[in-house]
N, C-alpha and C positions, 0 to 999 in steps of 0.2 A: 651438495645442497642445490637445488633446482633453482631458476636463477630464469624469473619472469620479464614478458617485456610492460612497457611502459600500457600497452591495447591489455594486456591480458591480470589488470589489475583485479576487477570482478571474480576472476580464476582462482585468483592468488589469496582473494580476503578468504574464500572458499576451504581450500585447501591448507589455508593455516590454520580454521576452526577444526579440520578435520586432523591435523596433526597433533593439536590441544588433546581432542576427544580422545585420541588413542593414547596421547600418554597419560592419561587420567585415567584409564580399562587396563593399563598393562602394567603387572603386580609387578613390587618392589623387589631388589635383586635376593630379599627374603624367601621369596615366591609368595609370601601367602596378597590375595588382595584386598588395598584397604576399602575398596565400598564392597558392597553384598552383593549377592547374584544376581538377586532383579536391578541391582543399579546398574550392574554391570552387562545387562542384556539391553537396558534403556539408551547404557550411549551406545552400544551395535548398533541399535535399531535409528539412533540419530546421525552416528556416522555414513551409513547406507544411504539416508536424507537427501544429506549434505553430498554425499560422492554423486550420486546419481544427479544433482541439483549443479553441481559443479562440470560433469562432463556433457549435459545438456547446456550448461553458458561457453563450456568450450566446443562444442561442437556448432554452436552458431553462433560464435566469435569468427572460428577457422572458414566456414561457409562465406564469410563477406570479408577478406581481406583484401584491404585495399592494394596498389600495387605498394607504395610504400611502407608498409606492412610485411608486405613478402621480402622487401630488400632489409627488414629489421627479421624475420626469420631467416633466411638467408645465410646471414652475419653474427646469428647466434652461437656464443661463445660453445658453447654444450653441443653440438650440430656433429656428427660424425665426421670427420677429414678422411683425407685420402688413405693416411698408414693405418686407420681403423678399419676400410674397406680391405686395405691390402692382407692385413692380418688374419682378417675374420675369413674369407673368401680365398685368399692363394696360399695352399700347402708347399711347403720345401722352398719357402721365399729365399733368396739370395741378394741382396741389394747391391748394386753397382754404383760407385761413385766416382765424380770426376769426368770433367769434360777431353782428357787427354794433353790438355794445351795451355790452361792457368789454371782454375782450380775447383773444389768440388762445392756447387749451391746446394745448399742444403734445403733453399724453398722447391726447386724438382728433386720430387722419390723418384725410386725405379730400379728394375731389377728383373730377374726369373724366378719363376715358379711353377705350377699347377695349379689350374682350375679344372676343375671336376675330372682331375684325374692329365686332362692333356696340358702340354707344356705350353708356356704363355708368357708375353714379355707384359709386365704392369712399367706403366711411370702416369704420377701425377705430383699434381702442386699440392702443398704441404704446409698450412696454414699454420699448426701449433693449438695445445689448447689449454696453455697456462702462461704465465709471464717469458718463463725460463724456455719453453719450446717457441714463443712465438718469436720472439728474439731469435732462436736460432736457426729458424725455417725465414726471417727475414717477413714474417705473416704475409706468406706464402707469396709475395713478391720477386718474380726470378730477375737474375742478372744473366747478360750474354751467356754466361758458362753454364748455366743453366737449360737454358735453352739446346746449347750446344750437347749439354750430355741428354736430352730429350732426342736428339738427332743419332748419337752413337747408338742411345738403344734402342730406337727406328730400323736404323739402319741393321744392326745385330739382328733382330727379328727377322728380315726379309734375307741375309745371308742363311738363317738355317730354318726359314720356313715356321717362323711361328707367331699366332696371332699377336696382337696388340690390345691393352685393355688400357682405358683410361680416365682419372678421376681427376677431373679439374674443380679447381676452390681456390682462386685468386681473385684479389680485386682489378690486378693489372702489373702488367711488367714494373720490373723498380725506373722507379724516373730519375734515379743519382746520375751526378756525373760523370762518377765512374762508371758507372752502367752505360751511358752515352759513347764514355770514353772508347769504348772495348768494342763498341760495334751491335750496340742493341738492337736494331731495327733491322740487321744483317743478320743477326741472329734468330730473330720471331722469324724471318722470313723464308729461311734455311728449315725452319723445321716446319714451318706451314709445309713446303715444297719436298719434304722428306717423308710426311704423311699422305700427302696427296700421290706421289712416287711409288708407296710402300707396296711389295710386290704379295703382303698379306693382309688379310683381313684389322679391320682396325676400331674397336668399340668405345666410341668417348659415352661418358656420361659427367654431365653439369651436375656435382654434388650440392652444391653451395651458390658462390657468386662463380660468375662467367665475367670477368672481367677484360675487355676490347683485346689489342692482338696476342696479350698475354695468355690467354685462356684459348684462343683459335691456334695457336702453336700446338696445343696440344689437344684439340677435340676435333681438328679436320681428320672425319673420320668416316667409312662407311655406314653407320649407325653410330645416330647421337640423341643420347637420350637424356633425360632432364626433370630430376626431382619436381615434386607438385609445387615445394613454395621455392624452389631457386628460382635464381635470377642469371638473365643473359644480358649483356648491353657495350656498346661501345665505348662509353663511358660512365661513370660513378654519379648518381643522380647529383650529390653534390657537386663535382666539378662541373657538369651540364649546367647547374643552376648558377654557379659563380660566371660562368660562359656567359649565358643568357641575358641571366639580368643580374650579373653582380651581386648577386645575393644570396649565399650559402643556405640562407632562410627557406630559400621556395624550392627547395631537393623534395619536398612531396609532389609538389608541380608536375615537375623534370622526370621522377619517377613514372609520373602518369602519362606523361609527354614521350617517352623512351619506349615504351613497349615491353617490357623485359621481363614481365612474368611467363613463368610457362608456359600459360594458357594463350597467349599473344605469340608466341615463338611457334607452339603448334600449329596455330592458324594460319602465320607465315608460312608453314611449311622449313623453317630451317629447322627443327628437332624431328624425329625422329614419333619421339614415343614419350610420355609421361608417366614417371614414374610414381603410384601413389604414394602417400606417406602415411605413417599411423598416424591418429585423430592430437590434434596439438604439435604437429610437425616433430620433427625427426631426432629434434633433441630432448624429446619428451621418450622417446624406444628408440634408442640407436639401433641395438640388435634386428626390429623388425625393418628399418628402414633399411639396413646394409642386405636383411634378405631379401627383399621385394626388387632392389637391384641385382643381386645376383641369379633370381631366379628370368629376370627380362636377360640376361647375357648368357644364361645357359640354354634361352631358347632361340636366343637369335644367332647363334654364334655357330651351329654346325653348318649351315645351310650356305654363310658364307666363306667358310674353310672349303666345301666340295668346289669353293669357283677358282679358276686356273689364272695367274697371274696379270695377266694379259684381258680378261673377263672385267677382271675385282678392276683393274686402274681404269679401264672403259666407262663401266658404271660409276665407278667412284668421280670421276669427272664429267659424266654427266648429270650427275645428282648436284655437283656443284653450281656448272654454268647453268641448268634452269633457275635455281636462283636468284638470277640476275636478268632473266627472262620477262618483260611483259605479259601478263596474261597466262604465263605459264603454271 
């Protein structure tokens, strides 16, 4: 069941008349139907109405959304996650678990596979998409060990030469105790410096939320690309707002104040590339949204395989420090 937000009410009244109308045309499991033929061509003809009436208020719903807006598409439960990219896009997956040293986060995926035929290390964060998964992905909040087995299979990659593909969709490292306790901040920082190290090629893309250094663990990358309605930021509009001004309340504010839609990350120059989404964002056609990323990684991905290790960490490190460059 599709599962609207609060902006795309209009949509929603729409699309329930339109759900009425067809079960009122579509004959009883008798088969035969109970209105007549001309009745039964009147509601086609008003279903059509109504559909074409309805993705004209979504299509310019989706044309003006706000930034707050985009962090409620974002967070949409329905939104494709990373083991739906993994699935649909890498043949012969093998998932790897366990950071070698306490234990295995189930908020980072990751493993081997094939993409379009050549061999390829995937890891991303792993939000869940129902009570029982988001519980056990931690909604996609990693802990040190997490981070850690992001680092093992960096590091795997670069021992036997094979790219890096990555789908990030976290709000943010987990902020428990124990998470503290283990060496979180030693951890995001190890695998920032493990990607930036990496002696292969390395493809983040911003699925969802880019949450601060949890989601830069794993998108320090040489191409970083970035759904139309994700969001990137260093913080979660609502903790910026509780920051600010104490007030959970003004997270549309904060939103507005952060930057963190695509179209703002583009302009900064820290993404890469935008990736479209079909019309009512990504959890309206999963399937097309998981192809329109994998067709942007199938075409940028040969060109930096042909670079020699020593090339790929040069440019990967200067695509960083500009940056942080004035005027650059």
């Amino acid at each position: 069941m599709r599962q609207f937000l609060d902006f795309e009410k209009p949509v929603a009244e729409l699309e329930t008349k339109i759900d009425e109308l067809r079960l009122l045309s579509a004959p009883p499991e008798g088969g035969a139907r109970p209105a007549g033929e001309a009745n039964s061509v009147q509601i086609g003809d008003e279903i059509a109405k109504l559909q074409e009436k309805a993705d004209k208020q979504l299509r310019a719903t989706y044309a003006k959304l706000t930034p707050w807006q985009k962090v409620q598409v974002a967070r949409h439960a329905q939104r494709p996650h990373a083991l739906d990219y993994i699935r649909t896009l890498i043949t012969d997956y093998m998932p790897l678990a366990g950071d070698r040293s306490f234990a295995n986060d189930e908020a980072v995926v990751g493993g081997i596979g094939r993409f379009e035929g050549r061999s390829v290390v995937v890891v991303g964060t792993e939000r869940g998409s129902d009570l029982d998964t988001r519980l056990k992905h931690n909604f996609g909040m990693a802990r040190p060990e997490g981070y850690r087995k992001a680092v093992r299979l960096v590091e795997l990659a670069g021992r036997f030469g094979l790219p890096i593909l990555s789908f990030v969709d976290t709000p943010g490292a987990f902020p428990g105790i124990d998470a503290e306790a283990r060496g979180q901040a030693e951890a995001i920082a190890r695998s920032i410096d493990a990607c930036l190290a990496a002696p292969v090629p390395i493809l983040a893309t911003v699925i969802g939320e880019g949450g601060s250094g949890g989601a830069i663990a794993l998108a320090a990358g040489d191409r970083v690309f970035m759904l139309e309605h994700a969001i990137y930021s260093v913080i979660t509009p609502e903790a910026c707002s509780s920051i600010l001004w104490r007030d959970t309340s003004q997270a549309t504010a904060a939103a507005e104040a952060l930057r963190l839609t695509a179209q703002d990350l583009k302009h900064f120059r820290l993404v890469d590339e935008i990736v479209p989404e079909p019309l009512g964002g990504a959890h309206r056609d999963p399937a097309a949204a998981i192809r329109n990323v994998g067709q942007l990684l199938r075409q940028a991905l040969p060109s930096l395989c042909q670079l020699d290790p020593s090339a790929l960490r040069a440019q990967r490190r200067e695509k960083y420090l500009a940056m942080g460059r004035l005027g650059s």
